[in-house]
C-alpha positions in Angstrom: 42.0 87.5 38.8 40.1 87.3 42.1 38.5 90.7 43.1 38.5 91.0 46.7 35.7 93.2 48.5 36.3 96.4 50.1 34.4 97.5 53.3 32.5 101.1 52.9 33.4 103.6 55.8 30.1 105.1 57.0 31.3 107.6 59.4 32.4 111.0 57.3 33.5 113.5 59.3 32.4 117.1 58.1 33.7 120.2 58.6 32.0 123.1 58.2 33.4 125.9 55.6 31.7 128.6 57.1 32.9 128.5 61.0 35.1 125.7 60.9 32.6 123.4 63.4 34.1 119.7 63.1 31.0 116.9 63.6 31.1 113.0 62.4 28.3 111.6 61.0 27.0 108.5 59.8 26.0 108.4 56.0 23.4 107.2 54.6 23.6 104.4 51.8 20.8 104.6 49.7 20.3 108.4 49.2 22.9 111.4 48.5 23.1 113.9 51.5 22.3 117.1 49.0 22.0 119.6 52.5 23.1 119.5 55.8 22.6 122.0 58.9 26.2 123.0 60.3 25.6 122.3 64.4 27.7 125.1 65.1 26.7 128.1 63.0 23.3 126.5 61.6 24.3 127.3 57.8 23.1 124.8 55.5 26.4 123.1 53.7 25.5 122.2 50.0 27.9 120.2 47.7 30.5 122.5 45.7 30.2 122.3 42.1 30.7 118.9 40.6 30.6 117.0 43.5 27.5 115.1 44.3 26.3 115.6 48.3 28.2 117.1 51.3 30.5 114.4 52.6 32.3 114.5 49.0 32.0 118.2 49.3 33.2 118.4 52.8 34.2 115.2 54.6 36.3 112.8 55.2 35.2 110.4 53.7 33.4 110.3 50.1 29.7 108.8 49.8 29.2 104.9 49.9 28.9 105.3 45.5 31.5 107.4 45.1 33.7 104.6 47.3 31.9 101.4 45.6 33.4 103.3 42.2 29.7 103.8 41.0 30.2 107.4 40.6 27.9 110.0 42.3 24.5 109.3 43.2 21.6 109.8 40.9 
């Protein structure tokens, strides 16, 4: 059975849960996003319990990992 690659999505768009401030933003690939300063309010998102960064948390797009099916990052 051939397994055919599946391109990662980079650009997560997050929206904050505090004031509702809607920003894209390009994740990174080799570290989890644990924080991240909402440009509209300036309160600092962290991941809701069990997930493992804010674009998991809070995008629209899950973390490269979490899409590769490596689970969240360490």
């Amino acid at each position: 059975m051939e397994t055919q690659a599946r391109a990662l999505e980079l650009t997560s768009t997050l929206t904050c849960p505090l004031c509702g401030h809607v920003e894209s933003e390009t994740m990174p690939t080799d570290a989890c996003q644990w924080f991240y300063d909402c440009k509209g309010c300036g309160g600092v998102l962290k991941p809701k319990p069990g997930d493992c960064c804010v674009f998991c948390s809070y995008g629209t797009v899950p973390c490269p990992p979490v899409q590769q099916g490596d689970g969240c990052c360490s």
